[in-house]
C-alpha positions as CSV (number, residue, x, y, z in Angstrom):
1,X,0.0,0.0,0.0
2,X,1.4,3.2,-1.0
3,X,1.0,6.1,1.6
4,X,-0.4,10.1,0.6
5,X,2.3,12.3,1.4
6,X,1.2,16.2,1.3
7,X,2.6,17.7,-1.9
8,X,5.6,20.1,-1.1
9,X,6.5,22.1,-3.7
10,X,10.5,22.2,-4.2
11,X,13.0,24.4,-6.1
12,X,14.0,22.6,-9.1
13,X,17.0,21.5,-9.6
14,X,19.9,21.9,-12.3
15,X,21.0,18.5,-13.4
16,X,23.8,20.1,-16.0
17,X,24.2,23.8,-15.4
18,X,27.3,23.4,-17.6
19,X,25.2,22.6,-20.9
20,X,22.4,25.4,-19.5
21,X,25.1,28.1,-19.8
22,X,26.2,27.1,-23.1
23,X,22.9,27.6,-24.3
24,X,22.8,30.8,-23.1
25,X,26.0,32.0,-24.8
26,X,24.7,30.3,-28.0
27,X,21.5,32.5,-27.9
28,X,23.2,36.0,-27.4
29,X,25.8,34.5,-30.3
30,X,22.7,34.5,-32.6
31,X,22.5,38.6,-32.6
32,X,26.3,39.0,-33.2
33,X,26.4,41.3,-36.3
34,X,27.6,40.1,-39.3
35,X,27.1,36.5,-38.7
36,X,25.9,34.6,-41.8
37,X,26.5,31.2,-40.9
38,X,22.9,29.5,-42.3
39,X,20.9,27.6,-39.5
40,X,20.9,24.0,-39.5
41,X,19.2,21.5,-37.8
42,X,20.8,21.2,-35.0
43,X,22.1,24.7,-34.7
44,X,23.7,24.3,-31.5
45,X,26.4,23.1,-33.5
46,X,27.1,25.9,-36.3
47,X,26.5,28.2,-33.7
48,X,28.8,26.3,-31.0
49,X,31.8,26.2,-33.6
50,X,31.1,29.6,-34.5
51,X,32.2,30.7,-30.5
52,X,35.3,29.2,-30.6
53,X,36.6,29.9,-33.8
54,X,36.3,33.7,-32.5
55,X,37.9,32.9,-29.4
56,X,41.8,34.3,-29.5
57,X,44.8,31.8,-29.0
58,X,45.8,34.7,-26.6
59,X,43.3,34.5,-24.7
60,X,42.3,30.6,-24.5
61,X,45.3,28.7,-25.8
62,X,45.9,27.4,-29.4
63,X,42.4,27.8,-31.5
64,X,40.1,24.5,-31.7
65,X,37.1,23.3,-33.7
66,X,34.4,21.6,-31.9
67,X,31.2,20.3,-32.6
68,X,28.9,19.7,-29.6
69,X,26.0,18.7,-31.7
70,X,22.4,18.5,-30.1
71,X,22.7,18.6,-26.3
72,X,19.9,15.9,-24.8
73,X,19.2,15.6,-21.2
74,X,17.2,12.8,-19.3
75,X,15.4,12.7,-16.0
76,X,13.3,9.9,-14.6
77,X,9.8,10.6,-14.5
78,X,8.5,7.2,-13.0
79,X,10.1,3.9,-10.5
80,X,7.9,0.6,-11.1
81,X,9.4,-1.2,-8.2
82,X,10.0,-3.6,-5.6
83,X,7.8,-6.2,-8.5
84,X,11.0,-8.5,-9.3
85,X,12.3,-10.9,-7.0
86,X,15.4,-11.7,-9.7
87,X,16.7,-9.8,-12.4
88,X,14.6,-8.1,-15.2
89,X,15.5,-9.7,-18.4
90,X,13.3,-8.1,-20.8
91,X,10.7,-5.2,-21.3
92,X,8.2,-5.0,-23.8
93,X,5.8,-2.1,-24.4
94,X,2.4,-2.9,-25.6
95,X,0.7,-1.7,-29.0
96,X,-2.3,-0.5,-27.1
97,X,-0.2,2.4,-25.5
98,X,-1.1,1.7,-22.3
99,X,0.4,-1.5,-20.6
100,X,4.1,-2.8,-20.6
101,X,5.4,-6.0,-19.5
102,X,8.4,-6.9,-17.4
103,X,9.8,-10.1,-17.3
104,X,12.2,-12.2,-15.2
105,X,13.3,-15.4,-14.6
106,X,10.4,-16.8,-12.9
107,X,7.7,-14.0,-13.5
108,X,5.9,-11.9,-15.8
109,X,3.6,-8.8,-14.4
110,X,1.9,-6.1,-16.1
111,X,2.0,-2.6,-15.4
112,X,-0.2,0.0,-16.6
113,X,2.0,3.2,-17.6
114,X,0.2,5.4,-15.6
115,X,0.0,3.5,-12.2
116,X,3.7,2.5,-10.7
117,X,2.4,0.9,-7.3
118,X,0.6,-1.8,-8.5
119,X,0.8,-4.2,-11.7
120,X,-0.6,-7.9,-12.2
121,X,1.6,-10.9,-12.4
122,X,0.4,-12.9,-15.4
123,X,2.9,-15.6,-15.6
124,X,4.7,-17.3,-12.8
125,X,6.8,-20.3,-13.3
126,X,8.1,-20.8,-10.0
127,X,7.2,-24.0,-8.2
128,X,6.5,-24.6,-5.1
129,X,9.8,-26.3,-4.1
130,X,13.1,-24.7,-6.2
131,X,14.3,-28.1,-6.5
132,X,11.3,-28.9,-8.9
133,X,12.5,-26.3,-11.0
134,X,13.3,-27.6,-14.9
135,X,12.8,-24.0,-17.3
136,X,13.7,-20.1,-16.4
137,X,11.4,-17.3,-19.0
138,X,14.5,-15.9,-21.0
139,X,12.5,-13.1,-23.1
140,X,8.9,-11.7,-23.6
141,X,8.0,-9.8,-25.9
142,X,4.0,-8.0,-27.2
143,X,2.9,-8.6,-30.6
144,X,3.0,-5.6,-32.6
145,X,-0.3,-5.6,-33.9
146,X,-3.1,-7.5,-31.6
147,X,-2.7,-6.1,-27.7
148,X,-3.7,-9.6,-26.3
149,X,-0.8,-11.5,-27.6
150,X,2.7,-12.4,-25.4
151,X,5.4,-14.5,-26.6
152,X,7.6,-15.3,-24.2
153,X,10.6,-17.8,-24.5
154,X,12.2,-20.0,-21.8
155,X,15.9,-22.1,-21.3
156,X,14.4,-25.3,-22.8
157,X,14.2,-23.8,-26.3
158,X,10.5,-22.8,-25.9
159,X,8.0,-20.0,-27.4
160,X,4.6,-20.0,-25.9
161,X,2.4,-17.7,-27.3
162,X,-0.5,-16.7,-24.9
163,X,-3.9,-14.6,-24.9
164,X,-4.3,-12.7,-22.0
165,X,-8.1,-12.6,-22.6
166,X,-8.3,-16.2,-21.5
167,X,-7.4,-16.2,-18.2
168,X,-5.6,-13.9,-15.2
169,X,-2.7,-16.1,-15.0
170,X,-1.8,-17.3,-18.6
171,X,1.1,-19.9,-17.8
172,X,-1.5,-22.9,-18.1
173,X,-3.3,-22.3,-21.9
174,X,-0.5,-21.7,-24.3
175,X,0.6,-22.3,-28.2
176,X,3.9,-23.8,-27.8
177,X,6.7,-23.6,-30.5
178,X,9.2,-25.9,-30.7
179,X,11.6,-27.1,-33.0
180,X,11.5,-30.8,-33.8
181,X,15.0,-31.1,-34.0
182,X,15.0,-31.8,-30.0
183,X,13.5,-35.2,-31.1
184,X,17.3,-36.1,-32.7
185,X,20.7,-36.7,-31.0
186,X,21.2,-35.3,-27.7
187,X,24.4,-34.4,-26.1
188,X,25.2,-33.3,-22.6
189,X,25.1,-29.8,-24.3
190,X,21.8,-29.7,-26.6
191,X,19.8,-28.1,-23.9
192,X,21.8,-25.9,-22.8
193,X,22.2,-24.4,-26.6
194,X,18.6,-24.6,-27.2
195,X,18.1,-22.1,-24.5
196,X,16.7,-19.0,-26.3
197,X,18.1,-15.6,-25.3
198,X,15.9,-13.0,-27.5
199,X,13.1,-13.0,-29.2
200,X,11.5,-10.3,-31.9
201,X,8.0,-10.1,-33.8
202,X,8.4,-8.6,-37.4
203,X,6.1,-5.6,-37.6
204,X,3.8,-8.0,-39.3
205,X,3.0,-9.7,-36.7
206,X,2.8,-13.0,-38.6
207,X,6.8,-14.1,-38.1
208,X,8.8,-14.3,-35.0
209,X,12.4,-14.3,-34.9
210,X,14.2,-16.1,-32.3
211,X,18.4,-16.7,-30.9
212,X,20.1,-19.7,-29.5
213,X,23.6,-20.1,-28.4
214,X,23.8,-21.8,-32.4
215,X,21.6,-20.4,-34.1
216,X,19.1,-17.6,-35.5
217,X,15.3,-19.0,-36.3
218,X,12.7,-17.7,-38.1
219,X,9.3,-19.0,-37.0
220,X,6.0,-17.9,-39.0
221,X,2.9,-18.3,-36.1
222,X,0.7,-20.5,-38.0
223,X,3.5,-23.1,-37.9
224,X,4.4,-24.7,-34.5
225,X,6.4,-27.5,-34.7
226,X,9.0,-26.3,-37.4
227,X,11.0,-22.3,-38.2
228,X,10.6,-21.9,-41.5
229,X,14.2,-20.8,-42.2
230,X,17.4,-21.7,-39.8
231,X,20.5,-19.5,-39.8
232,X,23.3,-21.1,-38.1
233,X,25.5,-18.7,-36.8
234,X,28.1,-20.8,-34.1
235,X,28.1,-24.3,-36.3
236,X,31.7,-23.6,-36.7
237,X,31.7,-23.3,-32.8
238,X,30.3,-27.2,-32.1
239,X,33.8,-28.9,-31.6
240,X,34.7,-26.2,-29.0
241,X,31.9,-26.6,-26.7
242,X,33.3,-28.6,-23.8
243,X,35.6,-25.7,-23.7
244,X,33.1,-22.9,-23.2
245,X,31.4,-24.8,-21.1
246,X,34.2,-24.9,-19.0
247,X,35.0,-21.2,-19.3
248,X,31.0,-20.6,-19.0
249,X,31.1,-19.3,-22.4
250,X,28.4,-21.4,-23.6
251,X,26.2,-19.2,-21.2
252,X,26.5,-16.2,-23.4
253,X,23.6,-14.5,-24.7
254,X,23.0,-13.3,-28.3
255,X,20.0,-10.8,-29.3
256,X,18.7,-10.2,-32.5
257,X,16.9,-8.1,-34.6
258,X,14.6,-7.3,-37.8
259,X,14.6,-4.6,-40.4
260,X,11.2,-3.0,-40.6
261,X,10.4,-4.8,-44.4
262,X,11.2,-8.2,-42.5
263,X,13.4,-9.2,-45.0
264,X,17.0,-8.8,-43.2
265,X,17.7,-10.0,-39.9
266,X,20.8,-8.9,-38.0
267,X,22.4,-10.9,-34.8
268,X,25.9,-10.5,-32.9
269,X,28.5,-13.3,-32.4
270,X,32.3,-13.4,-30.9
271,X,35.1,-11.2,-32.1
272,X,33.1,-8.2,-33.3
273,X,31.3,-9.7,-36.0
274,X,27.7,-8.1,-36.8
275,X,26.0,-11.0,-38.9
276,X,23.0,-10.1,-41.5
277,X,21.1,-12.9,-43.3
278,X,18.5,-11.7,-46.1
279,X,15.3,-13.9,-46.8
C-alpha cells in the first residue's frame, strides 16, 4: 500500500548547469552582427563552432574546432518497483499504448503506464519447491499488432504464445513452439544451446524471430512445430563446446533483430562480427 504524502512544492533542480550556460551563450551568439553562418538542424552546432573559432589563442590557448551537436538531457519521470524478486531480463511495451510487461526469470507482471504501485503478475513459473524447477522465462515480448498476444521464450528452447483474454494467470493455456529437432541426437550440451536468449516479432505480426547459443530462427505463427528458415551462426563453434562450457562461455547470450520490411535479420557473435542474413 502506497502512503499520501502532502505535496511540497520544491525548487528545481539543475542537473547540468554546464550545458544550460552554453545555451545561453549560443543565444546572445545568434544577434552578433555580421554573422551569416545558415541555420541548420541542430544549430547548436554551427553556432557552438562559431564561439570558438572567434575565441583568441591569446586568450584561450591554441584555437580548436568543436562540434557539440544536439545537447539531450534525461530525467526519470516514474520507478515501477520492488515487483522483481530476480533480475529483469526483458521489457516490452504494448501496441495499445497503455500497458508494458516486465519479465524475469520466474515471472511476468503487467504494469499499466500510468499507475507505478501496483501491476498484475500474469505468468509465474516458480514452483512450489526450487528443487522442482526444470525451465527459467528468458524473453517476452507483445505482438505488434493485436494487444492480447505475449510471446515469451524460456531455457528449454520454448515460445509459448499466450492470450491474455483467457485467463488472469496465462502460464496454463498456451501455443507452444518448438523445434523438432530436439526429437534427434542429444548431447550433454543440446539443452543448454537450445536455451533462447531473445526474441522479436516482425512488424507484421505474422513471423517471430528467435536466438540460440547456435543459431538464428525464423518462426511464422501458424506453424508450430518447425521455423521456417534456420540460420546457423556458431556451427563452426560445435567442436569447441566442452571448452566454453568450462570457461561458461556457452552461457552467453546473443540478441537479435529485424529490419522493418522483415526481410534482413541482423544478430551479434564473438570477435566483433555483426552478422546479417536476407530472406
Amino acid at each position: 500500500m502506497v502512503k499520501d504524502h502532502k505535496p511540497k512544492k520544491v525548487k528545481g533542480l539543475n542537473p547540468n548547469p554546464f550545458v544550460d550556460s552554453e545555451n545561453v551563450l549560443l543565444a546572445e551568439s545568434s544577434f552578433v552582427s555580421g554573422q551569416d553562418t545558415p541555420s541548420v538542424a541542430n544549430g547548436y552546432a554551427v553556432q557552438s563552432t562559431a564561439i570558438i573559432d572567434n575565441m583568441s589563442p591569446s586568450q584561450h590557448g591554441p584555437a580548436k574546432r568543436a562540434n557539440i551537436g544536439e545537447t539531450v538531457s534525461t530525467r526519470c519521470r516514474k520507478v515501477y518497483a520492488h515487483a522483481h524478486d530476480y533480475n529483469i531480463n526483458s521489457i516490452s511495451n504494448n501496441s495499445d499504448g497503455e500497458t508494458f510487461v516486465s519479465a524475469d526469470d520466474l515471472r511476468i507482471n503487467l504494469w499499466n503506464l500510468d499507475v507505478s504501485d501496483q501491476c498484475f503478475n500474469i505468468i509465474d513459473m516458480k514452483p512450489s519447491n526450487m528443487e522442482d524447477l526444470t525451465e527459467v522465462i528468458t524473453a517476452a515480448e507483445f505482438h505488434p499488432i493485436h494487444c492480447n498476444l505475449l510471446a515469451y521464450s524460456s531455457s528449454r528452447g520454448f515460445i509459448r504464445l499466450v492470450d491474455l483474454r483467457q485467463s488472469a494467470i496465462c502460464d496454463h493455456k498456451a501455443r507452444i513452439l518448438q523445434h523438432g529437432e530436439s526429437s534427434g541426437f542429444k548431447s550433454f550440451f543440446t539443452e543448454i544451446v537450445s536455451s533462447i536468449s531473445d526474441i522479436k516479432f516482425a512488424s507484421d505480426g505474422r513471423h517471430l524471430l528467435s536466438r540460440d547459443y547456435m543459431n538464428l530462427k525464423l518462426w511464422d505463427m501458424r506453424m508450430e512445430t518447425s521455423p521456417v528458415a534456420i540460420f546457423k551462426i556458431h556451427e563452426h563453434l560445435r567442436p569447441k563446446l566442452c571448452d566454453f562450457y568450462n570457461n561458461d562461455a556457452i552461457f552467453d547470450k546473443f540478441e537479435c533483430c529485424l529490419s522493418r520490411d522483415g526481410l534482413h535479420f541482423a544478430t551479434g557473435s564473438y570477435r566483433n562480427p555483426n552478422r546479417q542474413m536476407k530472406i
